[in-house]
Rosetta silent file (secondary structure, phi, psi, omega in degrees, C-alpha in Angstrom):
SEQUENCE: XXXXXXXXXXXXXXXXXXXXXXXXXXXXXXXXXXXXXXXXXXXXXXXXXXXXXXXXXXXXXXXXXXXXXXXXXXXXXXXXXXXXXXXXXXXXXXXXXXXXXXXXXXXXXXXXXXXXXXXXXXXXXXXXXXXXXXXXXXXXXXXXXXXXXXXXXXXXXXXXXXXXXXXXXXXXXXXXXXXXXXX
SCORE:     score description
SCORE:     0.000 S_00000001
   1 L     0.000  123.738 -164.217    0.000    0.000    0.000 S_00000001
   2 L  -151.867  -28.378  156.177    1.839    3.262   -1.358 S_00000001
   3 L   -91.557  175.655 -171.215   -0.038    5.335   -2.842 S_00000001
   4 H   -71.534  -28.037 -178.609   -2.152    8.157   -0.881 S_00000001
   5 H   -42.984  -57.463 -143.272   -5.343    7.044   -2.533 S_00000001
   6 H   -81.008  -27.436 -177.426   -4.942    3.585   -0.803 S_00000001
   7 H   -63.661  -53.126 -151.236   -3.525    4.669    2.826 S_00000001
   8 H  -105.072   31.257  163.498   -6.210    6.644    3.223 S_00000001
   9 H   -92.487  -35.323  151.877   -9.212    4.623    1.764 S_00000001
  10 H   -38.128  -69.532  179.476   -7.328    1.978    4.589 S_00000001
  11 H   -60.958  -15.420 -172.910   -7.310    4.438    7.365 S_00000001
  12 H   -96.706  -31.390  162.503  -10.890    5.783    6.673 S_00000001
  13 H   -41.895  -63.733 -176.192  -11.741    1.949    6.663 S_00000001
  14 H   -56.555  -39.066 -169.901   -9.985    1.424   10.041 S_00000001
  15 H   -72.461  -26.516 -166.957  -11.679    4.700   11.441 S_00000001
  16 H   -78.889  -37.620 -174.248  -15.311    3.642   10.269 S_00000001
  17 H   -27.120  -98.985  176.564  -14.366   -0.095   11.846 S_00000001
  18 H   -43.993  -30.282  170.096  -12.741    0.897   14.912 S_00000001
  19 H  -153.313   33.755  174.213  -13.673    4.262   16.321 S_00000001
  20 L  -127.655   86.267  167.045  -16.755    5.831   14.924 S_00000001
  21 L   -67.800  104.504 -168.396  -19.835    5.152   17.083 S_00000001
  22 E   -73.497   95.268  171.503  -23.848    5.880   16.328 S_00000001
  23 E  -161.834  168.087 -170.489  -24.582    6.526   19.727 S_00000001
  24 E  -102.050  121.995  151.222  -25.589   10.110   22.075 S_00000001
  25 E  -146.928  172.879 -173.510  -22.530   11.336   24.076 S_00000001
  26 E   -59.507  121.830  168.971  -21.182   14.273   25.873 S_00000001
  27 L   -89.639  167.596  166.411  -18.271   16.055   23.989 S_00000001
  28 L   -30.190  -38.664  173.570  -15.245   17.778   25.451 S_00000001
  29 L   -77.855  -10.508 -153.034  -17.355   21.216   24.801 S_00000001
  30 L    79.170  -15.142  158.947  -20.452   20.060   26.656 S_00000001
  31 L   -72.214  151.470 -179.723  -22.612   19.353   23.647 S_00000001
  32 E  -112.321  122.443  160.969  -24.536   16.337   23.031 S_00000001
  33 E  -110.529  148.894 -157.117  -24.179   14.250   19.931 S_00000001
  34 E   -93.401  -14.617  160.132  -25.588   11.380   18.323 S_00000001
  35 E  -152.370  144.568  178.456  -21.845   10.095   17.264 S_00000001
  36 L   -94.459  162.069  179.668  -18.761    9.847   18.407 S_00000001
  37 L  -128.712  120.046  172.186  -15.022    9.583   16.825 S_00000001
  38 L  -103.831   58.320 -162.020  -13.047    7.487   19.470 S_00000001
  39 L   -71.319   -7.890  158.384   -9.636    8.289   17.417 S_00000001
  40 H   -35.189  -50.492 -165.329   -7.528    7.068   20.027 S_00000001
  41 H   -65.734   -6.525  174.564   -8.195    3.838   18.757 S_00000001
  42 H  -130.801  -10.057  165.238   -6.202    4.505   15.586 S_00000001
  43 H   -81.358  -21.284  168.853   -3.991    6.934   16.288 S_00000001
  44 L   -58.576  -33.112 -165.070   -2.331    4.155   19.482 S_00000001
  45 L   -70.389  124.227  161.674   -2.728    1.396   16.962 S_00000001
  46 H   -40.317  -81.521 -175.472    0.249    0.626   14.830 S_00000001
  47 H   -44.222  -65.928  173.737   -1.071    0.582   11.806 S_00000001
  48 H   -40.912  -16.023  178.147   -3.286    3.586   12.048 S_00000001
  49 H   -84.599  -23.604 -174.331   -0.509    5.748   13.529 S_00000001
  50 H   -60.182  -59.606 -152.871    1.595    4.314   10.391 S_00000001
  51 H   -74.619  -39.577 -170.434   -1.199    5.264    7.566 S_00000001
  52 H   -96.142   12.152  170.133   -1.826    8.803    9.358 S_00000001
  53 H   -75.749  -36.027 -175.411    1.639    9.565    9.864 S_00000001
  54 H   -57.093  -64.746 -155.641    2.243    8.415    5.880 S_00000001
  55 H   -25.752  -67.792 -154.472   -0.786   11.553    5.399 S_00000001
  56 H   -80.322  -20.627  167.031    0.531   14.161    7.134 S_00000001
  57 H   -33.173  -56.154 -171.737    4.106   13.500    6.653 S_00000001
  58 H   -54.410  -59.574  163.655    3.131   13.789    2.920 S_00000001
  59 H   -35.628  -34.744 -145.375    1.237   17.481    4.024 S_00000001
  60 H   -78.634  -42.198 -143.695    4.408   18.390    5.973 S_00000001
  61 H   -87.110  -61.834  157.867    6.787   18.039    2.964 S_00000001
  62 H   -23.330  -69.941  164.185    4.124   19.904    0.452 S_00000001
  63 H   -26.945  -43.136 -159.553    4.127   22.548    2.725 S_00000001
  64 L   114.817  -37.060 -172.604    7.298   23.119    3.192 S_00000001
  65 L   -95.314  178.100  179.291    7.397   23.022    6.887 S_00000001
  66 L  -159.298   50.751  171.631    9.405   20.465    9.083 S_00000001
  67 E  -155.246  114.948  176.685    7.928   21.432   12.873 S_00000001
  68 E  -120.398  139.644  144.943    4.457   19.401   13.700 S_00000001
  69 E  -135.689 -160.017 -156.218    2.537   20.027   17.565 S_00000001
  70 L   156.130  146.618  164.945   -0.189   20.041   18.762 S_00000001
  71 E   -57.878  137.689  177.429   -2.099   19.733   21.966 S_00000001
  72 L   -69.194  105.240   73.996   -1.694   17.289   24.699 S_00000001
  73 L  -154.949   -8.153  161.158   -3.163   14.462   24.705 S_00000001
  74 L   -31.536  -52.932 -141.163   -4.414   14.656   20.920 S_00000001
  75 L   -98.780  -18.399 -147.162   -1.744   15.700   19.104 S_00000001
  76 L   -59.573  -66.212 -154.269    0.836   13.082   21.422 S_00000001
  77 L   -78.803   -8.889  174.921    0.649   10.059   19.334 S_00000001
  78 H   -61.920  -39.167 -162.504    0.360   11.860   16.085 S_00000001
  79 H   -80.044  -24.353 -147.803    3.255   14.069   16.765 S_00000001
  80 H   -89.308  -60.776  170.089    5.532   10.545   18.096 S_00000001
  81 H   -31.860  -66.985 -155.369    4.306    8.489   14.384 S_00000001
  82 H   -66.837  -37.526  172.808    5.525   11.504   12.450 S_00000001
  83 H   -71.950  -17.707  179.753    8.695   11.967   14.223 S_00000001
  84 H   -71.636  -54.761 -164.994    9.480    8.294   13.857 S_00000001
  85 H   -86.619  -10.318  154.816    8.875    7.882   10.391 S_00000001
  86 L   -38.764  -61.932  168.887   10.359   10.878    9.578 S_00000001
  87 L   -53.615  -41.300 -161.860   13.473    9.607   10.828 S_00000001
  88 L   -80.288  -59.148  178.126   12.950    6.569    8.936 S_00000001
  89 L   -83.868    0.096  165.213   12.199    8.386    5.695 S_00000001
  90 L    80.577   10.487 -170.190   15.357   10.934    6.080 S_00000001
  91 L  -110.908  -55.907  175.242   13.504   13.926    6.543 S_00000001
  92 L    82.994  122.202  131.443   13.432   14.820   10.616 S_00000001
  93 L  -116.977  142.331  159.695   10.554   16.635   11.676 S_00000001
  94 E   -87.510  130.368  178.617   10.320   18.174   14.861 S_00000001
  95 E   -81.842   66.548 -171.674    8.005   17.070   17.348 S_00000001
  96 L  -112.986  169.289 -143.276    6.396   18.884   20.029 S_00000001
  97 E  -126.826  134.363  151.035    3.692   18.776   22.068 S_00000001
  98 E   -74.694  125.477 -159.232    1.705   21.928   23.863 S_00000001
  99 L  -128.896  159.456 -143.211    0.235   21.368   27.370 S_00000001
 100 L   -88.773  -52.233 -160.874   -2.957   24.024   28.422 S_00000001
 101 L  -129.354  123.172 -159.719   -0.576   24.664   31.792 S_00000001
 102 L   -74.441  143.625  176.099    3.095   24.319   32.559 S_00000001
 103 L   -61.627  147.719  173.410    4.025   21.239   35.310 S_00000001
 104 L   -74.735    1.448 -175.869    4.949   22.973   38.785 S_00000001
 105 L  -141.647  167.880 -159.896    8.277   21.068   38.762 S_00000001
 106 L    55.123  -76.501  141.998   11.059   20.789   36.465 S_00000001
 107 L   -99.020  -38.044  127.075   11.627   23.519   33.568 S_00000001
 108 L   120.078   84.223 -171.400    7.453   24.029   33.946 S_00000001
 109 L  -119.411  136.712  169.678    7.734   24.307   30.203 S_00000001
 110 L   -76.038  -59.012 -168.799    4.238   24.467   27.857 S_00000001
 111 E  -119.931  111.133  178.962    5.845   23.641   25.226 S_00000001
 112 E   -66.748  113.001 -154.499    7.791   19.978   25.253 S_00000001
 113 L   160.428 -144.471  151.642    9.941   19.001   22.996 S_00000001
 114 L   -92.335  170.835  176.941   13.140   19.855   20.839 S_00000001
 115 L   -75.743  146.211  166.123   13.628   24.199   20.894 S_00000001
 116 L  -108.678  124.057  161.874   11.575   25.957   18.164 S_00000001
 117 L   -63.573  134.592  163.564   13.315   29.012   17.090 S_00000001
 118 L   -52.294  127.217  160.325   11.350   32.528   16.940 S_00000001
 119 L    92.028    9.756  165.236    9.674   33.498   13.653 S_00000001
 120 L   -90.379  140.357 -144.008    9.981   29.248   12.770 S_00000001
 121 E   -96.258  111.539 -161.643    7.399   28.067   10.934 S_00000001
 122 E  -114.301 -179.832 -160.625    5.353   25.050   12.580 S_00000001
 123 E  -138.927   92.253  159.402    2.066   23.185   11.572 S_00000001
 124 E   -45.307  132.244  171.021   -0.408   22.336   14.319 S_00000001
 125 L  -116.490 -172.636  141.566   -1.838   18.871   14.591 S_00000001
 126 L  -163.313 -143.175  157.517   -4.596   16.981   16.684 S_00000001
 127 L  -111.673  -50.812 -153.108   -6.906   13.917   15.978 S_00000001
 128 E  -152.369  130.708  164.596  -10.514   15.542   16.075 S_00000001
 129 L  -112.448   89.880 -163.460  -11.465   18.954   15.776 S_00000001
 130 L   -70.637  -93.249  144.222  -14.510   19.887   16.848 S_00000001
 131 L   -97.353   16.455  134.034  -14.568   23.983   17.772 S_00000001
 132 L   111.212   28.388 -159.190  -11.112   24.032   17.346 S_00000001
 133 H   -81.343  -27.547  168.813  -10.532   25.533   20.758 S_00000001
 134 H   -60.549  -66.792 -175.843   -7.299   23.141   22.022 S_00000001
 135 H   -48.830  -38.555  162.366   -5.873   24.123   18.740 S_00000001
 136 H   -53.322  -48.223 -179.649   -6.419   27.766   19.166 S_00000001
 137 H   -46.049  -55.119 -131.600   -5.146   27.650   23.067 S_00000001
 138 H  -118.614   29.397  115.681   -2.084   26.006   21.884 S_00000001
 139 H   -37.645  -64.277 -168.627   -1.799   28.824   18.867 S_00000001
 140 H   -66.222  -91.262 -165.898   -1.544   31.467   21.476 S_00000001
 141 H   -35.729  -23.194  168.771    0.890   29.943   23.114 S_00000001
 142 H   -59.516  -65.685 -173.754    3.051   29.325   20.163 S_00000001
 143 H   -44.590  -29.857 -175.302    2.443   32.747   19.059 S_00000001
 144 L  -100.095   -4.101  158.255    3.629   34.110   22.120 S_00000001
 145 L  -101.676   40.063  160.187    6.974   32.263   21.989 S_00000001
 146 L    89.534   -7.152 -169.731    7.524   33.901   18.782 S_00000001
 147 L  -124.829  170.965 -153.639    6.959   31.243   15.958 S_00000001
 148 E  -106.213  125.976  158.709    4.386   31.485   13.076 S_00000001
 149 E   -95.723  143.716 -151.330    1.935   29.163   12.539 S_00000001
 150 E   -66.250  -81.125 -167.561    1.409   27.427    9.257 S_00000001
 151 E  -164.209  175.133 -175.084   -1.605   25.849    9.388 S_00000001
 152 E  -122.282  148.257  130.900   -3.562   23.207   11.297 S_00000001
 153 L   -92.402  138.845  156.419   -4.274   18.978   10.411 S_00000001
 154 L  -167.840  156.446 -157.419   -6.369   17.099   11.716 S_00000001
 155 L   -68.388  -50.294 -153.857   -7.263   13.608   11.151 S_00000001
 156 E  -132.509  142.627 -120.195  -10.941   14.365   11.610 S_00000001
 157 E  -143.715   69.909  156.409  -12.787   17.921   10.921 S_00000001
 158 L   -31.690  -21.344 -169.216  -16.923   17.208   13.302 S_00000001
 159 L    45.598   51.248 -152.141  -17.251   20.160   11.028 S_00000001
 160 L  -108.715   37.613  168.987  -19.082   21.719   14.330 S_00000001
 161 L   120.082  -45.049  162.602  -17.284   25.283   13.893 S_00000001
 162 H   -25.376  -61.319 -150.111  -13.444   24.670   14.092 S_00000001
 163 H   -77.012  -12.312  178.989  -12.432   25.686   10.956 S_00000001
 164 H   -61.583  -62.331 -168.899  -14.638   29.376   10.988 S_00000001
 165 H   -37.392  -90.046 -163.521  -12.899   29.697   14.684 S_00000001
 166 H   -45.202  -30.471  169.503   -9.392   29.313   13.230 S_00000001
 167 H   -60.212  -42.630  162.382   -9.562   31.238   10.284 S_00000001
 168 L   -27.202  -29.608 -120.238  -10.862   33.778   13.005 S_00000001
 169 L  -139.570  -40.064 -145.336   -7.273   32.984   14.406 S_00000001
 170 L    58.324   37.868 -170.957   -5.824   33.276   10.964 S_00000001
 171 L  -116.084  115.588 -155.784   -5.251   29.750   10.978 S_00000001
 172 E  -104.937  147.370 -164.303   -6.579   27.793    7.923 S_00000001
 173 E   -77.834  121.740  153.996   -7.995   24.175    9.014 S_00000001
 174 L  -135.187  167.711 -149.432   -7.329   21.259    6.585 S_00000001
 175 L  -127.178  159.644  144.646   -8.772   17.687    7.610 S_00000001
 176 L   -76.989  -50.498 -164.005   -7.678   14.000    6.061 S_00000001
 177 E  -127.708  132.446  161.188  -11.551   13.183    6.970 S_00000001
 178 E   -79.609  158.332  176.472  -14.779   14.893    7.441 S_00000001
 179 L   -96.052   31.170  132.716  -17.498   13.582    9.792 S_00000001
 180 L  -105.693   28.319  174.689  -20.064   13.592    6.813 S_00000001
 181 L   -88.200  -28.458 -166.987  -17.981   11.282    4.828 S_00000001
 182 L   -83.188  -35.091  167.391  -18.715    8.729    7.812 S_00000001
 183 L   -46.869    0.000    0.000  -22.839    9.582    8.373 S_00000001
């Protein structure tokens, strides 16, 4: 499997399998929905971190850029794939990860990772974007140590408001998958 058609007619396979559920729960915003995206289950998975790592790798080097983050706890295993396979593939991107509050011990650092230089140009990740508000948080903070952001990925786009918010932001959204390819 090698070309992009095929990873990600796999991975949207794996995702319909494996973590997309007709059922009413709470989200992370406090809204109620009639389905869920459990995306853990494929971005933890080998293969699924392999096929969406193949994506956005593929985004990274189209772009241009070669610094992916993203919010903690989203963004972790996404960020881990990409850095591996990177590595693998001869390219090195750097991986770091944005947490909402710095730990009280040790450097109490937000953002973990190798250093990002000011005015370097980095790409926001996550798994599921809903109103895009983790991605935004962990915008400002980038923004306020100085480095530009690209653009945002995400595996999966709820299409519930995220991508108006971010443009808001001046951050333009792109998705691998929408959640009305899966309805």
């Amino acid at each position: 499997m090698s070309s992009y058609k095929e990873i990600k007619k796999r991975l949207f396979y794996l995702i319909k399998k494996n973590a997309f559920f007709k059922k009413k729960v709470k989200l992370s915003s406090g809204r109620i929905s009639n389905f869920y995206f459990d995306l853990r289950r494929i971005t933890l998975d080998p293969e699924g971190g392999y096929l969406i790592a193949k994506l956005i790798l593929r985004f990274l080097h189209k772009k241009g850029v070669k610094s992916l983050g993203g919010p903690t706890l989203g963004a972790d295993p996404i960020v881990s794939a990409v850095a591996v396979l990177s590595h693998l593939e001869g390219i090195s991107v750097k991986a770091f990860i944005v947490r909402r509050k710095a730990k009280e011990h040790g450097l109490r650092q937000l953002i973990e990772g190798p250093s990002l230089k000011k005015k370097e140009r980095v790409i926001l990740v996550d798994d599921v974007a809903t109103s895009g508000n983790s991605l935004i948080e962990s915008a400002q903070i980038l923004k306020r140590k100085g480095l530009i952001i690209d653009s945002a990925i995400v595996v999966l786009d709820r299409q519930e408001g995220a991508k108006n918010n971010l443009k808001k932001e001046g951050i333009k959204l792109y998705s691998l998958f929408k959640a009305k390819e899966f309805r």
